[in-house]
Steps between C-alpha positions, in 0.01 A plus 500: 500500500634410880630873487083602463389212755747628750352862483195409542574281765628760679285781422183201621676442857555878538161562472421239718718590802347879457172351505579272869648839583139664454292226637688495831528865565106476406425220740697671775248799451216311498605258795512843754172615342339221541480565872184772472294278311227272643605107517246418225684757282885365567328131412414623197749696420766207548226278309553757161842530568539115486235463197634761318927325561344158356311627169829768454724179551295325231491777204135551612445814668253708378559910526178538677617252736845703543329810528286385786744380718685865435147641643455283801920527587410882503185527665667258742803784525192708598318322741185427327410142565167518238694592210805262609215218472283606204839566293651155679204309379471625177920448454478157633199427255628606184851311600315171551310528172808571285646199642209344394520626156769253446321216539251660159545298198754640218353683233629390165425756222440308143335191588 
């Protein structure tokens, strides 16, 4: 039994260093790209970023949400401050209402 909890112990952290790996490398990207892009655009896109950290922090991010953020990080990468903000806004969006999912009632099945 500790022989099983220690593997996956391990195997959990060393998927969670690769993943800080990813997200700084990422965020280093985005940081220089972020230059081309209007103000409004690098508010927003910081705004998502943030919203999107807090609902992955609690369990609640939604793949839409995820796959937003991917869309405005690129179109930032690209210089296009309109889609940075209409993917942004949508990212930020569908972060806040999955964090506001948790607050829905439990469903009990059976009574």
């Amino acid at each position: 039994m500790s022989k099983a909890l220690l593997v996956l112990t391990s195997v959990a952290l060393l998927g969670l260093s690769g993943c800080a790996d990813l997200q700084s490398s990422s965020t280093a990207g985005t940081q220089s790209a972020k230059a081309g892009i209007s103000a409004e655009a690098q508010a927003a896109l910081s705004a998502a970023q943030a919203d999107v950290k807090a609902a992955k922090a609690k369990n609640a991010l939604w793949t839409t949400a995820e796959n937003a953020l991917k869309a405005a990080e690129d179109a930032a990468a690209k210089g296009d401050s309109a889609a940075v903000l209409k993917d942004a806004k949508f990212a930020s969006s569908q972060a806040k209402d999955g964090l506001a999912q948790l607050n829905y009632p439990v469903l009990k099945v059976g009574q």
